[in-house]
C-alpha positions in Angstrom: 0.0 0.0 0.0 1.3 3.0 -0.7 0.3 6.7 0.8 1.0 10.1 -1.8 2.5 12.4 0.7 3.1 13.4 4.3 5.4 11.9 6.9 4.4 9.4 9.5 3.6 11.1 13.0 4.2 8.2 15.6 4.2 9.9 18.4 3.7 13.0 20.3 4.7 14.8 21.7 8.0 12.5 21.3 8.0 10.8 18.1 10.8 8.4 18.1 12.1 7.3 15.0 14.7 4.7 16.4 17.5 3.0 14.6 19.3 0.3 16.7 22.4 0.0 15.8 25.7 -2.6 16.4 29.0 -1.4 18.4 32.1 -2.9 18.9 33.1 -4.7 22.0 33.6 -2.2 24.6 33.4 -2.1 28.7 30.7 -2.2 29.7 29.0 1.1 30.6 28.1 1.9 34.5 24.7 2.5 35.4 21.4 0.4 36.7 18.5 0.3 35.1 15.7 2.5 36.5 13.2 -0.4 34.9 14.6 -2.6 32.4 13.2 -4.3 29.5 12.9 -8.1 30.3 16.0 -10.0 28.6 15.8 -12.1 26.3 18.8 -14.8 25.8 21.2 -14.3 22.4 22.5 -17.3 21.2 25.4 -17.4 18.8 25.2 -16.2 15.0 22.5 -14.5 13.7 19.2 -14.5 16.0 15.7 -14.0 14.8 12.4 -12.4 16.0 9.3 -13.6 15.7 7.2 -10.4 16.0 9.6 -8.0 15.5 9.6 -7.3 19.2 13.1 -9.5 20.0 15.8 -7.3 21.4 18.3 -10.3 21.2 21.7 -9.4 18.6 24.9 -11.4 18.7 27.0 -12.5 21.7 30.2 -10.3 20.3 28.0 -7.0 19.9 26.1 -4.3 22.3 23.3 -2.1 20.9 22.3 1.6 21.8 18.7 3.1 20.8 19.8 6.3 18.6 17.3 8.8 18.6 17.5 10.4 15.3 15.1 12.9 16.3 17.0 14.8 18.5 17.1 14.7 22.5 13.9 13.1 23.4 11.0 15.6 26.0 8.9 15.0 28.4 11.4 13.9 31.1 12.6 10.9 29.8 16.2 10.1 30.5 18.8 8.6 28.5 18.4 5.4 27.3 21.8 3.3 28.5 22.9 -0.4 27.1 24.8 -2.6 28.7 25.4 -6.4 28.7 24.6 -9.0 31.6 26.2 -12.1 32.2 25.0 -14.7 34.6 27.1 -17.6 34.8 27.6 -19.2 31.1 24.0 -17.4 29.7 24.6 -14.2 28.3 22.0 -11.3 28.0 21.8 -8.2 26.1 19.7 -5.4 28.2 17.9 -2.3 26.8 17.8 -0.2 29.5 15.1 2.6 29.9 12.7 5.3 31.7 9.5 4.4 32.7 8.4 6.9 29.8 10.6 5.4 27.3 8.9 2.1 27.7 5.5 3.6 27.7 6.5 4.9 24.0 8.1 1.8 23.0 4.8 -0.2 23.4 2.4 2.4 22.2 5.0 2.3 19.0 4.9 -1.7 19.1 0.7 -1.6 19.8 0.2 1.2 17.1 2.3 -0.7 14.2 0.5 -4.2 14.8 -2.8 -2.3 14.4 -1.5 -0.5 11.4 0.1 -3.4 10.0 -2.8 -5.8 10.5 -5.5 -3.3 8.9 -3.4 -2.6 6.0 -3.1 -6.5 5.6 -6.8 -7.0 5.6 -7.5 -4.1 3.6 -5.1 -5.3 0.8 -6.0 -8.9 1.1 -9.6 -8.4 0.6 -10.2 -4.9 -1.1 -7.3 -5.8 -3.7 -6.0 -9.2 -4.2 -8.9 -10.6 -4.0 -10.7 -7.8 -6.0 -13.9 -9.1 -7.6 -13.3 -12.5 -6.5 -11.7 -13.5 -9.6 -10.6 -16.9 -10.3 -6.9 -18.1 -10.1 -5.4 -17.4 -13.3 -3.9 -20.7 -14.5 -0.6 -20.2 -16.3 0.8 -21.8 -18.9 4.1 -20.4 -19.6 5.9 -23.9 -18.7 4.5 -24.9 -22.1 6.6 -23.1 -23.8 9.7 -22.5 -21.6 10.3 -25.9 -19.4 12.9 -24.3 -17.5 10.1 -22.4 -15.5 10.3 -25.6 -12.9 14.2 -26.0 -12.9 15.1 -24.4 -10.1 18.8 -22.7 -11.9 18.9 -19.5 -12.0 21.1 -19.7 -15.2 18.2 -21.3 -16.8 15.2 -20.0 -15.1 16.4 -15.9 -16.0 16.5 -16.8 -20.0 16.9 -15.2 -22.3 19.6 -12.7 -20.8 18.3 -8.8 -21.6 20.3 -6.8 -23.9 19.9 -3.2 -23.9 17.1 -1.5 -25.6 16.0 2.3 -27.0 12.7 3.3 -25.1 10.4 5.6 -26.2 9.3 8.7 -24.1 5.2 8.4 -23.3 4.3 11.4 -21.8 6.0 14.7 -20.4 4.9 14.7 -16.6 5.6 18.1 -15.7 9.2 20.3 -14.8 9.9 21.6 -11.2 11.0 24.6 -10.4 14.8 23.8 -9.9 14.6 22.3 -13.4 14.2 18.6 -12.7 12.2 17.1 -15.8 9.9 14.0 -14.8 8.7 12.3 -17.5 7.0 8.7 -18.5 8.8 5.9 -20.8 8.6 3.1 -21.9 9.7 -0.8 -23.9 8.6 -3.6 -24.5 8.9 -6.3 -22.5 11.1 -9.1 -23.6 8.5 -11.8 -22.0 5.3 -12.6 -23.4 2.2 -13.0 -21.2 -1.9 -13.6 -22.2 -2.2 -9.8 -20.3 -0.8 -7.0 -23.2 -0.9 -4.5 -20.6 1.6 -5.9 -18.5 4.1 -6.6 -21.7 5.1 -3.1 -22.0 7.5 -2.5 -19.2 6.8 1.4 -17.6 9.4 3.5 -16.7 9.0 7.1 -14.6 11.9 9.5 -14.8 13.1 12.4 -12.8 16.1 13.8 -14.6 18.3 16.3 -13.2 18.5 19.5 -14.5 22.2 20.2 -13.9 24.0 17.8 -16.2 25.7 15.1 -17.3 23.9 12.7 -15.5 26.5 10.1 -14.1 24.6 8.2 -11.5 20.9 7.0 -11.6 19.3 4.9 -8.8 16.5 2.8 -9.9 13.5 2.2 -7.8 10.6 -0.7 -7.2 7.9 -0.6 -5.4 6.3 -3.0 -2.9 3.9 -5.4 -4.5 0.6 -3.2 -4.2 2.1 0.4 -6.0 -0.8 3.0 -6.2 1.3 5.9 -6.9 5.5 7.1 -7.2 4.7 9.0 -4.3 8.3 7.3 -2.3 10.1 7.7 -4.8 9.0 11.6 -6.1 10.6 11.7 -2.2 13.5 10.3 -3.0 14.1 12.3 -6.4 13.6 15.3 -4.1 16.6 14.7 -2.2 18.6 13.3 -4.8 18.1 15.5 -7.8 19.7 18.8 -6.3 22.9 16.4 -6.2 22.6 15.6 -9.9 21.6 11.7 -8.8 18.5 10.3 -11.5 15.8 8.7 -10.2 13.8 6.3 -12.6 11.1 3.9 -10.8 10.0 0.8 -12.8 6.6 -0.5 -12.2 6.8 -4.1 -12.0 4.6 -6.6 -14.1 0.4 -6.5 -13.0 1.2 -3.6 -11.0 0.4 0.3 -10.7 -0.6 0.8 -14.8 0.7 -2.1 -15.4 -2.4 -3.9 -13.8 -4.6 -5.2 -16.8 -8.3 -3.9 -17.6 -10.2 -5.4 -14.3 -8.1 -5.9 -12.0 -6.4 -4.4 -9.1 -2.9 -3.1 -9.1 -0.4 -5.6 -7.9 -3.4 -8.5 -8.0 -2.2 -10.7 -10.4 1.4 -10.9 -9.0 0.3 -13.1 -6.2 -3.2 -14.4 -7.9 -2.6 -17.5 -9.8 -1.1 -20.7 -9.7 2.4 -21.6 -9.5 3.2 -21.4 -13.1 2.0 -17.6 -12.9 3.5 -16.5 -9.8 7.0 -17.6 -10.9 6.5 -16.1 -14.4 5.4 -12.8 -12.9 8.8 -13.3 -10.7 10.9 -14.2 -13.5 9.3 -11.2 -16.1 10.2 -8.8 -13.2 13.8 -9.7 -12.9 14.8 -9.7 -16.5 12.5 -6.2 -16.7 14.4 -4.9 -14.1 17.9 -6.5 -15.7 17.0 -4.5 -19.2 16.8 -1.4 -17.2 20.4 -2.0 -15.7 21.7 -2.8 -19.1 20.2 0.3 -20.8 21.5 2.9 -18.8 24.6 1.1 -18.1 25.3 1.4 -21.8 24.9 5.2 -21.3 27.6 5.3 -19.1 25.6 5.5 -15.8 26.4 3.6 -12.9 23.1 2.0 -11.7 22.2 1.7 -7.9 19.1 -0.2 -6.9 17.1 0.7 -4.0 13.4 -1.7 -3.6 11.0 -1.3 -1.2 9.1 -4.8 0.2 8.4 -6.8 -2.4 10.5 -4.3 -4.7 13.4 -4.7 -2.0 13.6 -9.0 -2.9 13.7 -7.6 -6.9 16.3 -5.7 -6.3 18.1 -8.4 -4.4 17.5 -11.0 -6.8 18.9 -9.0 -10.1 21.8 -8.0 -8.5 22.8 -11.7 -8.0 22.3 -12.0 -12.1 23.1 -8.4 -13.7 26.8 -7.0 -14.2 27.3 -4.2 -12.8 25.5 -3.1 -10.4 27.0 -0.4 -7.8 24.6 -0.7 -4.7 21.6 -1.9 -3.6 19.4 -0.7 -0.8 16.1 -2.8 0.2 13.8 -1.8 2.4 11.8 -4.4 4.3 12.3 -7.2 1.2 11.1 -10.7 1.7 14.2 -12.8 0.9 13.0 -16.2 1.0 10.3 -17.3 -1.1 9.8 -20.6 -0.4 9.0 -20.6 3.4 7.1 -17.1 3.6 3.9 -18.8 2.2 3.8 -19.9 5.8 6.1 -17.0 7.7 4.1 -14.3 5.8 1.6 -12.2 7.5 -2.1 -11.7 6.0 -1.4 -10.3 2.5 0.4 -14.0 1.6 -3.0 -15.8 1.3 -3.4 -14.6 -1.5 -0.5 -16.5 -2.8 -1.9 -19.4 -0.9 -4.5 -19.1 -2.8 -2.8 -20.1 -5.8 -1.1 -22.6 -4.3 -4.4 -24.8 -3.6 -4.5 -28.3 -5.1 -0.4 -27.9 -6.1 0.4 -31.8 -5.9 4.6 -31.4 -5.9 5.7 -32.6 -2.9 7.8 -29.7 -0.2 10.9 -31.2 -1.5 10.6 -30.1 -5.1 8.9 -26.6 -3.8 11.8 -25.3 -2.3 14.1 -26.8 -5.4 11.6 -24.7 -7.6 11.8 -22.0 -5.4 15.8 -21.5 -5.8 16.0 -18.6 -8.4 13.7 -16.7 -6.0 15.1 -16.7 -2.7 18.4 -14.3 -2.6 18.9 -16.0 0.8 20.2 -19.1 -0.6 22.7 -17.9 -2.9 26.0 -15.7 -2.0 26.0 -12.0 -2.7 27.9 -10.7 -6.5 28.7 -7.0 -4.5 31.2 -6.0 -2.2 29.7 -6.6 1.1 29.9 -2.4 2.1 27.5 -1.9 -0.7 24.5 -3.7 0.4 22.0 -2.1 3.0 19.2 -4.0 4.6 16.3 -2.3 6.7 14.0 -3.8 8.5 11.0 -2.8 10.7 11.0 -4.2 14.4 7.4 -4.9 14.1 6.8 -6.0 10.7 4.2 -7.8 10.3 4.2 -8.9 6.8 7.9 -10.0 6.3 9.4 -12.2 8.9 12.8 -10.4 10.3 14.8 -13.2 11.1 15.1 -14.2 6.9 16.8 -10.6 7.0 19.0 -10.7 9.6 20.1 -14.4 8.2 20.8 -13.0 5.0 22.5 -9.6 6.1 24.7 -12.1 8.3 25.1 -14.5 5.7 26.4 -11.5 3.1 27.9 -9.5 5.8 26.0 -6.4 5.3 25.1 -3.5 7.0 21.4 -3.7 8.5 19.2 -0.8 9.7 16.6 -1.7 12.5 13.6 0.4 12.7 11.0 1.1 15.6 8.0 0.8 12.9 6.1 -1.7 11.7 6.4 -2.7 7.5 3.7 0.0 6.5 5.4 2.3 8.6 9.1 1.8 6.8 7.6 0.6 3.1 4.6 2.8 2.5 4.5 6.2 4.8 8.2 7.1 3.7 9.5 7.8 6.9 13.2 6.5 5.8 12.9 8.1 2.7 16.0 10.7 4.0 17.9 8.0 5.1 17.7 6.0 2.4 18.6 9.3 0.4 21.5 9.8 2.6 22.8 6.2 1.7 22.7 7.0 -1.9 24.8 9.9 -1.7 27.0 8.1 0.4 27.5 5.3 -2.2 27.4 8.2 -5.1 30.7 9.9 -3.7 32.4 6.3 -2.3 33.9 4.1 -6.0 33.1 0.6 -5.5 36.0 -1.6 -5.4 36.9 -4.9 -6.7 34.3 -8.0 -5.4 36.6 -9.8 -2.8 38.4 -13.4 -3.4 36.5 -15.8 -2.1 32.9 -14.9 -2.4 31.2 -16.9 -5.2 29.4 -15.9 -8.4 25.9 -17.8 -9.5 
């Protein structure tokens, strides 16, 4: 889901947008806790949550709540972390006021709610618009290598760059910035023409040559570019381009009768992994196009625009960064880790006779978690929101341990982080990060697909 303008107010008159973040190992700070959060035991490696409400990180790290919005009001003191050890068990403690904690579970309580009526309003007013049937593909027909479960055959044929036409001029802002509409054809073939033109929104800098362009995606229910228009806002004075793809069956890419996004999760497995597959090698034809214009291409994807991203950077050359904001990155088990929007795909999935085995061996193209990363690890983020409800954390923090990345943890639930832009800034900030640091050389050892 996806809201046009205005940031998200949380709280007030404190509204904490926290960022939890990792430290070295340092002493231990003094202090006791005036009223500590109960602790929860870490356990070695990456540790999951199961509602987003886990406070547990590794054994060799501490965490400290950053407020980003400045000293907090109202009388609440400092928040202090420290670590407790009793015996051979090993806790991590988030120490805090009594108003602290008041905030943190109205923050917790107000994201479940948000999270769980956006579900059921996209479930039921969208995905399952009109009640329409399950669309039965047929693409394995005609390219067996739909159930193969390799990448290098599944992703076929491999895009080449392509010219695209310009649809429509959008309008010109005041600082120059030109935002306009394209368009190509997609090089997949589906029964739905609408969906087989691949559309393109631009925001083009007015101060030129344009050397870097960040491509966005949206999450899998797009009803406007409102986050990205955001993003072009803070990137554009820098000379940075910003072109969003829409993704197949979404935003007007959503055929005559149906809901935006609706026919990415409503039809049977042959669809659903065509719809996957289209969406990659769109995305990849973007990449190569502007790459053969000399840019160098950055991803950022929100939700289920944050796996896409993932996923074709494991598969196109090239690519300088990518930046995913609350992505699903395993496919195969978040028909049963996924919150309410996932029935849908459920849905789908009725009366599918292959046993769990050959599932998740179908499933490998589409779950970034199972392969090793092509980028240097510095230029991967990861965000995730502490209370998501639609995307189970612990997939994230497996794969940001698993690639070594950076990961940014957010007091918010997924609406809050994917569709109210409250990150929009940061993510902006990484960007320009990225823009002004060269990437270097992928390190030995880390294997290519």
């Amino acid at each position: 889901m996806h809201e046009e303008e205005g940031e998200s107010q949380l709280v007030s008159p404190v509204a904490l947008n926290h960022r939890i973040v990792p430290r070295p190992k340092t002493p231990h700070s003094v202090g006791v806790p005036s009223k500590p959060i109960r602790p929860q035991k870490a356990s070695s490696g990456a540790t999951g949550t199961t509602e987003g409400t886990d406070l547990r990180r590794l054994d060799s790290e501490r965490v400290e709540i950053e407020d980003r919005n400045g000293p907090a009001d109202g009388g609440l003191r400092a928040v202090k972390s420290g670590k407790l050890d009793r015996g051979r068990e090993s806790f991590d403690v988030c120490c805090v006021s009594d108003g602290m904690l008041a905030v943190w579970l109205w923050k917790r309580f107000r994201s479940n709610l948000v999270d769980e009526v956006a579900g059921f309003f996209t479930l039921h007013r969208i995905l399952r618009y009109r009640e329409r049937a399950v669309v039965r593909g047929r693409t394995a027909e005609t390219f067996p290598d739909l159930f193969s479960g390799d990448p290098a055959r599944f992703f076929q044929p491999v895009p080449q760059p392509v010219s695209w036409s310009a649809a429509r001029h959008v309008r010109e802002w005041a600082d120059g910035t030109v935002v306009e509409d394209l368009q190509f054809p997609s090089i997949v073939r589906t029964s739905f023409p609408e969906s087989d033109t691949v559309r393109l929104r631009r925001w083009r800098p007015a101060a030129g040559p344009v050397k870097h362009t960040v491509i966005g995606v949206d999450g899998v229910v797009q009803l406007g570019p409102a986050s990205f228009d955001r993003l072009a806002r803070h990137l554009a004075p820098h000379g940075i381009e910003v072109v969003m793809m829409q993704a197949p069956f979404n935003f007007r890419r959503a055929p005559k009768g149906y809901a935006p996004g609706q026919l990415i999760m409503g039809g049977d497995l042959d669809h659903q992994l065509s719809v996957f597959r289209q969406a990659v090698l769109d995305l990849w034809t973007v990449i190569c196009t502007l790459r053969a214009e000399g840019r160098t291409v950055g991803l950022v994807g929100i939700s289920f625009g944050g796996w896409l991203s993932l996923t074709t950077s494991l598969h196109a050359d090239g690519v300088d960064f990518v930046i995913a904001l609350v992505p699903p990155v395993e496919m195969f088990h978040i028909l049963v880790e996924g919150g309410t929007v996932v029935r849908a795909a459920r849905r789908g999935m009725e009366g599918e006779k292959r046993t769990r085995a050959e599932l998740a061996q179908i499933s490998l193209p589409l779950s970034p978690l199972r392969w090793p990363c092509r980028l240097p690890p510095d230029r991967v983020v990861l965000h995730l929101a502490e209370f998501d409800r639609f995307v189970p954390n612990n997939r994230i923090e497996q794969l940001a341990a698993a690639w070594k990345t950076r990961l940014v943890r957010h007091v918010d639930g997924h609406i809050g982080v994917a569709a109210q832009g409250s990150c929009i800034a940061d993510v902006a900030q990484e960007v320009l990060e990225f823009a002004g640091t060269p990437r270097t050389a992928v390190p030995d050892g880390i294997p290519t697909l």
